[in-house]
N, C-alpha and C positions, 0 to 999 in steps of 0.2 A: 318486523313485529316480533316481539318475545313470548314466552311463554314462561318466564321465571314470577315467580307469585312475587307482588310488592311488599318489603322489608315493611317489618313490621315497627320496628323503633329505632330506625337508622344509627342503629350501633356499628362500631367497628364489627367489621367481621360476621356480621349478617348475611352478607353475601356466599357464605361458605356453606350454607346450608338452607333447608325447605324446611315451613311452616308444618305443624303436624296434620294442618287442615287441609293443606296440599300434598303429604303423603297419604295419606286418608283418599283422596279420591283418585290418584293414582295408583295404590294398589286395588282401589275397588271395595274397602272395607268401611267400616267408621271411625271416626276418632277415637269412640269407646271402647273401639276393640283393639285399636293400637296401646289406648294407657291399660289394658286390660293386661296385654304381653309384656307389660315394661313393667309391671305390677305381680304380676304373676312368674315368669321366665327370665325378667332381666335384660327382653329386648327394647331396651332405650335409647337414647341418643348417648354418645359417648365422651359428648361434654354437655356439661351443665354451667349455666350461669346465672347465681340468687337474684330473684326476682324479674327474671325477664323470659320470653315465651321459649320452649324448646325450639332446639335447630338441628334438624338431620341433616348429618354428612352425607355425601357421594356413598362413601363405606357403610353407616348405617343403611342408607337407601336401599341398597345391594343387599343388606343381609335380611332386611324386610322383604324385597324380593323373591330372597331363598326360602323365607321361612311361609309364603302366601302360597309358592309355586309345591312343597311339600304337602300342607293342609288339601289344600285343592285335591291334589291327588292318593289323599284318605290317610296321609302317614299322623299319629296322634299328635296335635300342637304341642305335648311336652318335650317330644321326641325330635320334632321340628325344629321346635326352639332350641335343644341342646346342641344337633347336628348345624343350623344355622351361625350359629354366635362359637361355633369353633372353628368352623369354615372362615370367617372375620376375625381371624387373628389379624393384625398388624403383623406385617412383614418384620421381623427382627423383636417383635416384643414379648411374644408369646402369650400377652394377654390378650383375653375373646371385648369383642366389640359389646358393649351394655354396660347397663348400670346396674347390675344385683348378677348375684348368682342364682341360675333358677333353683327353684326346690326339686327333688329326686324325689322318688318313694320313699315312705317311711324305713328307717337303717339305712338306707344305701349312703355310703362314704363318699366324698369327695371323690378318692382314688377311684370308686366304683363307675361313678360317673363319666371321669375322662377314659377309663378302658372301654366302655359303649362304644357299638360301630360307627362308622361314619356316615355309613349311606343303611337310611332307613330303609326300611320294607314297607309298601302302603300296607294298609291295613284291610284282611277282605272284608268282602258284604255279601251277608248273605242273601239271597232273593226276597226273603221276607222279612228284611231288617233293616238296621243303618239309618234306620230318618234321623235327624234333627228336626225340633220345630223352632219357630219363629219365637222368641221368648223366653226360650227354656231352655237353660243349662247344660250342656252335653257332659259325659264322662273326659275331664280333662282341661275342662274350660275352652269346650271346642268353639265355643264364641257362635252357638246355633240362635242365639237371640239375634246377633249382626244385622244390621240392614245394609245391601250394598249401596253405596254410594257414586254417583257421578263421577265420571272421569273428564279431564281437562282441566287446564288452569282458568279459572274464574266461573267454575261450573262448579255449583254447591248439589245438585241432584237429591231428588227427592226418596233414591231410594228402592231397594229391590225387593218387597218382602216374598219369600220364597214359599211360605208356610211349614209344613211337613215333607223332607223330601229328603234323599237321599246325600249324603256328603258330596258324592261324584258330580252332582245333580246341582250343587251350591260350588262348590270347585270351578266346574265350568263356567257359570254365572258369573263369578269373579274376574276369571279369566278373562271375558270377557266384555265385562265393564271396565276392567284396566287396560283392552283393548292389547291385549298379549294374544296374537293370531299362533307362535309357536305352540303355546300351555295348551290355546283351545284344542288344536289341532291333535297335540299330545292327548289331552285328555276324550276327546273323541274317541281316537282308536283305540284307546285303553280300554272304554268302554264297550266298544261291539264286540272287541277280542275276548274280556274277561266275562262280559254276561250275555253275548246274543246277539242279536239284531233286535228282535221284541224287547226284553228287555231293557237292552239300551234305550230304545226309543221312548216305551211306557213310560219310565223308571227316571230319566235320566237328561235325553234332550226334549219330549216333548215337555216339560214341565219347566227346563230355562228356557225354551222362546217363549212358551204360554207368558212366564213370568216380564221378559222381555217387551214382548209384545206388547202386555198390556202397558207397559210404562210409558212405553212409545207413545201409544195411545193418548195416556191423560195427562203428558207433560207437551205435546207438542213437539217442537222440532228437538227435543231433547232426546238424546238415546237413539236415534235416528243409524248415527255411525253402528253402533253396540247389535242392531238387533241385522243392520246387514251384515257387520262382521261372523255375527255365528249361525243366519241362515248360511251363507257362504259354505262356510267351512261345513255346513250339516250336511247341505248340499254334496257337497263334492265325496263324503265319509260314503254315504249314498250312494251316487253314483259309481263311484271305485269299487264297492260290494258288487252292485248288478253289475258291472264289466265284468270283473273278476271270475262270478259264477256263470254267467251266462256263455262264457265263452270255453267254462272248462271241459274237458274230452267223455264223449260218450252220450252228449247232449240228443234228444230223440228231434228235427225239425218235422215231425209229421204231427204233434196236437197243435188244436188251434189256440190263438194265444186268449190272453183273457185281455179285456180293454180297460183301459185306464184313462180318464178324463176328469179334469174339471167342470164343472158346468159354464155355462157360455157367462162373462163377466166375473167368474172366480180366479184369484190368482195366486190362492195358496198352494203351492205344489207337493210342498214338505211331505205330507203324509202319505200324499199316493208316492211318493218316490221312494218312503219307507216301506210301502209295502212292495214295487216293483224288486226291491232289492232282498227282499225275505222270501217273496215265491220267485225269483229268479236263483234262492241257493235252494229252495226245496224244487226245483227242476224244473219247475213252469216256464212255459214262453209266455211272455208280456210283449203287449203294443201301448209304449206310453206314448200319448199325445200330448200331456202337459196342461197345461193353461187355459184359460176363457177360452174352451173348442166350443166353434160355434155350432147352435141346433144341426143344421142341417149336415155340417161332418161328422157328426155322430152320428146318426140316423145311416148315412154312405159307407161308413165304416162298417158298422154291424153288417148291414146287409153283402157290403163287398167281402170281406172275409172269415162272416160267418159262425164269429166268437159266440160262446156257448155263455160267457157270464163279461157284463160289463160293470164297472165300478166307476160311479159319478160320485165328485168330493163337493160339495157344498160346506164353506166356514160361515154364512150367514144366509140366514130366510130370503134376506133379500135376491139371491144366486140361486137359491132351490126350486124348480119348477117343478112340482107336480105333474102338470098336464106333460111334458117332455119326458120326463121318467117314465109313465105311463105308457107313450107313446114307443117308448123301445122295448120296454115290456111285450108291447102287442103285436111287436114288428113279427113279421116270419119270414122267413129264408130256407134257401134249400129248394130241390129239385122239387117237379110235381109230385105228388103222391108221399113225399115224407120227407114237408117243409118242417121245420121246428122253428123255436124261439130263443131267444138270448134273456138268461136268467140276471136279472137287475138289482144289483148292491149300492143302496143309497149310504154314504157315510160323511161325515161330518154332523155337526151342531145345529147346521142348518137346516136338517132334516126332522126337526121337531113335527114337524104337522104330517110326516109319512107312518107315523106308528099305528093308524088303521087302515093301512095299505096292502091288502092280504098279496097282491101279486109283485110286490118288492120287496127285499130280504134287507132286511137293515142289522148288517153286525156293528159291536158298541164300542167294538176297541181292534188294533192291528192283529193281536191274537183272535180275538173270533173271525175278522175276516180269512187269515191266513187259513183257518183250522176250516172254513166256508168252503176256501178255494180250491187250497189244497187235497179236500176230499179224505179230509181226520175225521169231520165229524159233520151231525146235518148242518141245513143250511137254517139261519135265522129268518126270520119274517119282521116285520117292523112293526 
């Protein structure tokens, strides 16, 4: 079985190259945005023939590539573009692969241009900035209108719309829909290194699985690959923090840990594993259980060791029990004469019907829980 896109008008020489509607969903982007660069930057195919459909080479492919894998990770597409399509010299020819020379800033000389460095710097973001939205124009022609596209040959994909969200945030979503596990992976780390754990997660990954996820959702088996490839990877970014912190020197094993569970048939993990790994670098012991734990191991748990605060994730009503939450709320533990309780954090979406819950603390986001747990600041109620 192939996977080369069927020639479009059995030309000589068709063979030598892919449809632009098939670079399109292998980088993850749109056709729009590709004649966008070829338009704008002069990253086009590097033969043209009048009146027949464009054909990207191996070598164009390659310098589309370099120039998705650059954007992604916040460097400005002008900047992309010129670093890209000089990298794509021909061997022996010394001219850059495309069909225009892109445009510079106002004044800048040709000569000005080929002295620019080779390897760009991303661009920072500051905490309170950097969105793109969905429609609207970026500084640069950052292509924030883009809808990502389906990947695979013969998969047209319906599309990523991301809304308002951060470049790094759209970077990764890319990555990801062209199914490039190296970029995601890069861009993960990049991410918790340069803004946090919280942040990264608010900011950054929980906004491409949200986006993800939903696609999954109302396409069917489509995108199916895409949203296991970047829980994966989120997964693992995850889990490598809490090892890393939890094992580092000076650690105290005398508090008790705080509990982390799903509710019994929930199997989103994601979130509680964000937060085991954010109070495991603010010095907390955690006991993560993971997954649909069922009633009765939670109820065993508290009482057998005791924890002073448990956090139950619910992503839908239908997982949220009331009457269960409640029920750990009331539990007591401890010797005769000064039994206490375990303080209960409902968090998820699913917890819509706990916000008159006076004896459940419902924080709305990873920073209020951490700021909850960690003992920064008081505890919410729901």
């Amino acid at each position: 079985m192939t996977t080369t896109e069927p020639h479009s008008g059995g030309h000589p020489g068709d063979e030598a190259g892919v449809t632009t509607g098939f670079l399109a969903r292998k980088l993850g982007v749109s056709p729009t945005t590709l004649r966008s660069w070829d338009r704008r930057y002069g990253l086009g195919p590097a033969a043209r023939v009048e009146g027949r459909h464009r054909r990207w080479s191996p070598d164009d492919v390659a310098m589309m590539q370099d120039m998705c894998r650059m954007t992604a990770a916040g460097v400005p597409p002008a900047e992309a573009a010129r670093v890209a399509r000089r990298r794509a010299v021909p061997e022996g020819t010394g001219t850059p692969i495309g069909s225009a020379v892109e445009p510079g800033p106002p004044g800048e000389s040709a000569a000005g241009q080929a002295s620019s460095p080779e390897r760009p710097s991303p661009a920072g973001r500051p905490p309170d900035g950097g969105r793109v939205s969905e429609g609207h124009g970026g500084a640069e022609g950052s292509g924030s209108g883009e809808v990502l596209e389906g990947t695979g040959a013969g998969r047209s994909g319906g599309g990523l719309p991301l809304g308002s969200v951060w470049q790094e945030c759209r970077g990764l979503a890319r990555a990801a829909v062209r199914l490039d596990a190296v970029a995601v992976q890069e861009q993960l780390t990049r991410a918790v290194t340069t803004y946090g754990l919280i942040t990264a997660w608010e900011e950054i990954l929980a906004p491409a699985l949200h986006a993800v996820g939903r696609k999954w959702e109302s396409a069917g088996d489509q995108y199916v690959e895409v949203e296991h490839l970047l829980s994966w990877h989120v997964s693992a970014t995850l889990r490598h923090c809490y090892v890393r912190s939890s094992q580092a020197p000076g650690r105290s094993g005398d508090a008790l840990p705080v509990v982390l569970a799903c509710m019994p048939g929930e199997l989103h993990t994601l979130p509680l594993e964000a937060l085991s790994a954010v109070l495991a670098e603010r010095g907390l012991p955690v006991l993560m259980l993971g997954g649909a734990v069922p009633a009765e191991a939670l109820v065993a748990t508290v009482r057998r060791i005791g924890s002073t605060a448990v956090v139950l994730w619910s992503q839908s009503r239908s997982t949220a029990s009331l009457a269960l939450a409640r029920h750990l709320a009331a539990t007591r533990w401890g010797v005769r004469g000064a039994r206490t309780h375990t303080a209960v954090h409902v968090c998820g979406p699913g917890w819509g019907a706990a916000k008159h819950e006076t004896q459940l603390r419902r924080p709305r986001s990873l920073r209020d829980a951490v700021t909850a747990l960690a003992g920064d600041g008081p505890y919410g109620t729901a």
